[in-house]
C-alpha positions as CSV (number, residue, x, y, z in Angstrom):
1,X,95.3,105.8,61.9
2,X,96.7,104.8,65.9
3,X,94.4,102.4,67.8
4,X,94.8,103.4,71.1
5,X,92.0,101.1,72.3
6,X,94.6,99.6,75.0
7,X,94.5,96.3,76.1
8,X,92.2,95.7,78.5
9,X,88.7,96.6,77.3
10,X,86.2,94.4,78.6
11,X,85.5,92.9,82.1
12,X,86.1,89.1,81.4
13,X,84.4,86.7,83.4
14,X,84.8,82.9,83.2
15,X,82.1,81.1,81.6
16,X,81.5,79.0,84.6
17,X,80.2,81.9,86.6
18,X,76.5,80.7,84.9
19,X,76.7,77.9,86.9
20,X,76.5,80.1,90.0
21,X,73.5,79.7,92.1
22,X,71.2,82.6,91.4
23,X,70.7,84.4,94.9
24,X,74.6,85.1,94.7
25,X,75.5,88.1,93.9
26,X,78.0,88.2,91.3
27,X,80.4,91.9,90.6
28,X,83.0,92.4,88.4
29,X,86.0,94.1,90.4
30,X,85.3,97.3,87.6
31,X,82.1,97.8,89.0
32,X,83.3,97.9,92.9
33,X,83.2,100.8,94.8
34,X,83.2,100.0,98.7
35,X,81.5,97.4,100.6
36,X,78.0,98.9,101.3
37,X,77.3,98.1,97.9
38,X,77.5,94.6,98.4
39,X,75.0,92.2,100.0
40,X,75.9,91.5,103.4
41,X,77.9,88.3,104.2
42,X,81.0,86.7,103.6
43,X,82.4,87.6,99.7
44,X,84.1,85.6,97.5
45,X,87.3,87.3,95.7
46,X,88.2,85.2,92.5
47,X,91.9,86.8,91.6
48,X,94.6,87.8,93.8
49,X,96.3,90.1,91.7
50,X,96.4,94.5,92.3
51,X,93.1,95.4,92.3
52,X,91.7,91.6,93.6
53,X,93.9,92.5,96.4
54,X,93.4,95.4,97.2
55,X,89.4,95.0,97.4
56,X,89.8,91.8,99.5
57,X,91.9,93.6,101.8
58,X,89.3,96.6,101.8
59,X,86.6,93.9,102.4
60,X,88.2,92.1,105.5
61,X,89.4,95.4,107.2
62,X,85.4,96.3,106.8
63,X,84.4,93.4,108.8
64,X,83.5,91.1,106.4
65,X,84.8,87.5,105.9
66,X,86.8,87.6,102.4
67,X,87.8,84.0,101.1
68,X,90.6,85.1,98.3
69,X,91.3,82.6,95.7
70,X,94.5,83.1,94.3
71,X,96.4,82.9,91.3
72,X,99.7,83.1,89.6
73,X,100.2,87.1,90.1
74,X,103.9,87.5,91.7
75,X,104.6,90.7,93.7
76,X,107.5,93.0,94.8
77,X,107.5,95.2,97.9
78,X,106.1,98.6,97.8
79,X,109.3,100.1,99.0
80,X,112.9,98.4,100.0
81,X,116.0,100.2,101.0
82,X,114.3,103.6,101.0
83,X,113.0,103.6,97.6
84,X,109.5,103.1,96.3
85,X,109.7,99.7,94.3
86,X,108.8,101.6,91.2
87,X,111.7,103.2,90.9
88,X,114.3,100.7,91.5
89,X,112.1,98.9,89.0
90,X,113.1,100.9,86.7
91,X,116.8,101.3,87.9
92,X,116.6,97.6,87.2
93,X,115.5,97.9,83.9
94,X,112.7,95.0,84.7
95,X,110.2,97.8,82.7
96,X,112.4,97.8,79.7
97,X,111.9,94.0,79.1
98,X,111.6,94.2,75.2
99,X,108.6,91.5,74.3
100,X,111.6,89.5,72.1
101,X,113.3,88.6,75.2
102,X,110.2,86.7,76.7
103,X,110.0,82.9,76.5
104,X,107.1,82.6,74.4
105,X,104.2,84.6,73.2
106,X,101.8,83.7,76.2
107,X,104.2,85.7,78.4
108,X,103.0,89.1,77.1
109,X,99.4,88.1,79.0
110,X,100.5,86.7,82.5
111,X,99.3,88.5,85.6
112,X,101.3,92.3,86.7
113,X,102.8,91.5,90.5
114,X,101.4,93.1,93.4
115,X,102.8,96.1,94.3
116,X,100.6,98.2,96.3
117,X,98.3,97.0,99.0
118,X,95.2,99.7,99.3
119,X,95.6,103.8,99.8
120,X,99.1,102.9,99.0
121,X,102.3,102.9,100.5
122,X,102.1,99.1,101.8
123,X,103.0,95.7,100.9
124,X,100.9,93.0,99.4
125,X,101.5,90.2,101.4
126,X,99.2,87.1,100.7
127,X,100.8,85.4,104.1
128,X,99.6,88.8,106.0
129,X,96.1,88.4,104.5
130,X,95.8,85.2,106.2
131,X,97.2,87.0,109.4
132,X,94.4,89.3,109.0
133,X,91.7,86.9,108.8
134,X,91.7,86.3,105.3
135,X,91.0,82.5,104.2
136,X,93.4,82.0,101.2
137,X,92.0,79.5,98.3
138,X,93.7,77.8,95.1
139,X,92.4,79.4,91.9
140,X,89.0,78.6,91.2
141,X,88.5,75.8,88.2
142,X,84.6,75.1,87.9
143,X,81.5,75.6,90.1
144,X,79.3,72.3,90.8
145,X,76.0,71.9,92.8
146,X,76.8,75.3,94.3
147,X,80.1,74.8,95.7
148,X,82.9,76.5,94.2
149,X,86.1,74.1,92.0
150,X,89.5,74.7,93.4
151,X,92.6,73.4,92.4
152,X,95.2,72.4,95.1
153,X,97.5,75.2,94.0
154,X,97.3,77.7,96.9
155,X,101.2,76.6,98.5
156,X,102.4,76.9,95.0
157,X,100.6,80.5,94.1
158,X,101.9,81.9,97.4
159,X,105.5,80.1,96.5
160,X,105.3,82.4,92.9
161,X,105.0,85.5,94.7
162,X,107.8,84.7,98.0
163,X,110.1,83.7,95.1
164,X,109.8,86.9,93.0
165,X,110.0,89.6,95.8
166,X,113.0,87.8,97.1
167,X,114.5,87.6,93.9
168,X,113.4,91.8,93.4
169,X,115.5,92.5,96.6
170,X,118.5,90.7,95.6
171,X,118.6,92.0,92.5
172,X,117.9,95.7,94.2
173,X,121.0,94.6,96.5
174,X,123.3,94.3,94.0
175,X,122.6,97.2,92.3
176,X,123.0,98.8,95.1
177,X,126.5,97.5,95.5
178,X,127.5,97.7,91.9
179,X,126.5,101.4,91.6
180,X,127.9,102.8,95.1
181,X,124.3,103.9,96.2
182,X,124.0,105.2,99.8
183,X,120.6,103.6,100.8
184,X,119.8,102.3,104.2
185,X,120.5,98.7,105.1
186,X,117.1,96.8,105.3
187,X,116.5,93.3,107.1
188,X,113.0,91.4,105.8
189,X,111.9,88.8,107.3
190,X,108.2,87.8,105.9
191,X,105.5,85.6,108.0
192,X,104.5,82.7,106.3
193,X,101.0,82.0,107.8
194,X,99.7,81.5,104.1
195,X,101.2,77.9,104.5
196,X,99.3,76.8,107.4
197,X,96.4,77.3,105.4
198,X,95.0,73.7,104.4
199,X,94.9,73.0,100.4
200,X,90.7,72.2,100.4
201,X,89.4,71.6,96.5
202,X,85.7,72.4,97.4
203,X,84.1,75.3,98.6
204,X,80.2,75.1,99.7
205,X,79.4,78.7,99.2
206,X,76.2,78.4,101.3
207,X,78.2,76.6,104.2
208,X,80.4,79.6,103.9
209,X,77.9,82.2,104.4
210,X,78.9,83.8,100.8
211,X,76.4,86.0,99.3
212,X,78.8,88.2,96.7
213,X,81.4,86.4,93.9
214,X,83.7,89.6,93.3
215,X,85.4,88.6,90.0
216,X,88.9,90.4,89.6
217,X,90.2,88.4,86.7
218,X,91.0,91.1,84.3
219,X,89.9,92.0,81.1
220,X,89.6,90.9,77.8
221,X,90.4,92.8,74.3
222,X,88.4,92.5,70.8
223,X,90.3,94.4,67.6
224,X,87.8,91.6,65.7
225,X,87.0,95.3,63.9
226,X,89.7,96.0,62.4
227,X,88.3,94.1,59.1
228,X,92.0,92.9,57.5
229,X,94.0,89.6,58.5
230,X,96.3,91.7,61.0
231,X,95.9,89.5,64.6
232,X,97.9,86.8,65.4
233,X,96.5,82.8,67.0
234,X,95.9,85.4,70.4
235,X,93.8,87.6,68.7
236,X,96.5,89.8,69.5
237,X,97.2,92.7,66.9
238,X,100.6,91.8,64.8
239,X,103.1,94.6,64.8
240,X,106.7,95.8,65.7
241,X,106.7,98.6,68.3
242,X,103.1,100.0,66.9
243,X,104.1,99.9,63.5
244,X,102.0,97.4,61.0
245,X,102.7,95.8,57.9
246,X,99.8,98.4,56.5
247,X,101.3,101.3,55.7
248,X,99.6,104.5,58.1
249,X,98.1,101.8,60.4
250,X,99.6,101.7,64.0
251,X,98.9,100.5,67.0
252,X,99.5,101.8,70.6
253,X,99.3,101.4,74.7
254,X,99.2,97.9,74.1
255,X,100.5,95.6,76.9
256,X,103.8,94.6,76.2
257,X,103.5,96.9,72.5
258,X,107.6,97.2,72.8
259,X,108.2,96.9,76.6
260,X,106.8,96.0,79.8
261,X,105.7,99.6,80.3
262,X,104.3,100.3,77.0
263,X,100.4,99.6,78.4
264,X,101.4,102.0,81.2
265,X,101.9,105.8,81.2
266,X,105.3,105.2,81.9
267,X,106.4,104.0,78.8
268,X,103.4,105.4,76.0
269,X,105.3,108.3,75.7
270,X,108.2,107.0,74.2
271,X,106.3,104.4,71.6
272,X,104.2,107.3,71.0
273,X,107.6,109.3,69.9
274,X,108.4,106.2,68.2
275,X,105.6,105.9,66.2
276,X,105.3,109.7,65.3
277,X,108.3,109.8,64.0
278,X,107.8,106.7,61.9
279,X,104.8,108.8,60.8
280,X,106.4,111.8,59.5
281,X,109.2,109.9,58.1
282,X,106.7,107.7,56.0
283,X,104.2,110.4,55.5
284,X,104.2,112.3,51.8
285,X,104.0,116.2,52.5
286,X,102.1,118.4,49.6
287,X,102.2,121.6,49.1
């Protein structure tokens, strides 16, 4: 048996959200499709990662007032030097990252960057979103007396993602230089407005005009059915590369199953080679 189930199965949405007051309307980001299906007013976007993003920055160019609150998703530039980020990604080997070479165990379930701003081919920038009109929050912690809990983290989350597409476009320069590639030369200079953006730790969502909480905080997984003792304190199936201690029992498309890529269709197919061949070498054949 493979479970291909995947990772991320079920919207997940803080328990705090029952605290929200009842004429707001609350949406997972699964469940968006464009902004006429939302009430009108300002919206609320709770996760600044891809698709939290990408629907804030939907939402403002619609006209509507988004307030973003962010989170600890980094982000590398949808193209540098001539090259779609993706593929000096993987020049880089960043998508290779084996799960053994990660810190600690938590590491396998922090945010993907930002890569790709909506209908593609664009930078994320948080610091442009607040160009645009966009009011930038800390992540949201609790909701009280209907005004929304923020911690005074918005300077650092914004700091997270400068730091790592800087780092990405050093490390693509050096590449460059080490292998002899022919690529343009590219200057960046990114704005900053995000900073001038004051730290406030309450939100009064009536004050604000918000009628719609947009969750995008991801999803959750459940194996709980797969009735033997095979998940680890994470709730996180135990295995090496898809392969369990129970012999014809695998696993597969996880996040972070092998590599960085082996949740995306990037890498599946070569853990799904893997595990095949485990298969037939551990599979008796009768005639």
């Amino acid at each position: 048996m493979v479970i291909a189930a995947g990772t991320f199965q079920t919207p997940k949405i803080p328990p705090f959200s029952r605290k929200v007051p009842q004429d707001i309307h609350q949406i997972h980001s699964s469940e968006y499709r464009n902004p006429e299906i939302l009430p009108a007013g300002a919206v609320l976007v709770v996760g600044s990662g891809q698709s939290g993003s990408q629907i804030a920055q939907e939402l403002n160019e619609s006209g509507r007032q988004v307030y973003l609150c962010t989170g600890s998703a980094g982000r590398i530039p949808r193209r540098y030097r001539g090259k779609d980020g993706m593929w000096w990604a993987i020049k880089l080997g960043i998508v290779d990252q084996p799960v053994e070479e990660l810190d600690s165990p938590e590491e396998r379930f922090e945010a993907n960057p930002q890569i790709s701003g909506k209908d593609g081919g664009q930078d994320i920038n948080l610091h442009q979103f607040a160009r645009d009109g966009i009011r930038l929050l800390g992540h949201l912690e609790d909701f009280e007396d209907g005004q929304a809990v923020l911690a005074a983290d918005l300077y650092e989350n914004l700091a997270v993602g400068d730091e790592q597409a800087k780092t990405f476009r050093q490390g693509v320069d050096k590449y460059v230089e080490k292998a002899g590639l022919k690529v343009p030369e590219e200057s960046v200079t990114e704005p900053q407005d995000g900073y001038d953006q004051a730290e406030g730790t309450r939100l009064d969502l009536k004050k604000a005009g918000i009628n719609t909480i947009l969750w995008a905080t991801g999803f959750d997984w459940d194996f709980s059915w797969v009735d033997l003792p095979i998940l680890d304190e994470f709730d996180y199936p135990i295995q090496h590369r898809g392969v369990t201690e129970y012999p014809g029992l695998y696993f597969l498309g996880l996040h972070y199953l092998h590599t960085l890529k082996s949740g995306l269709f990037l890498g599946v197919g070569e853990d799904a080679e893997y595990i095949a061949q485990h298969i037939v070498r551990h599979t008796s054949v009768v005639h």
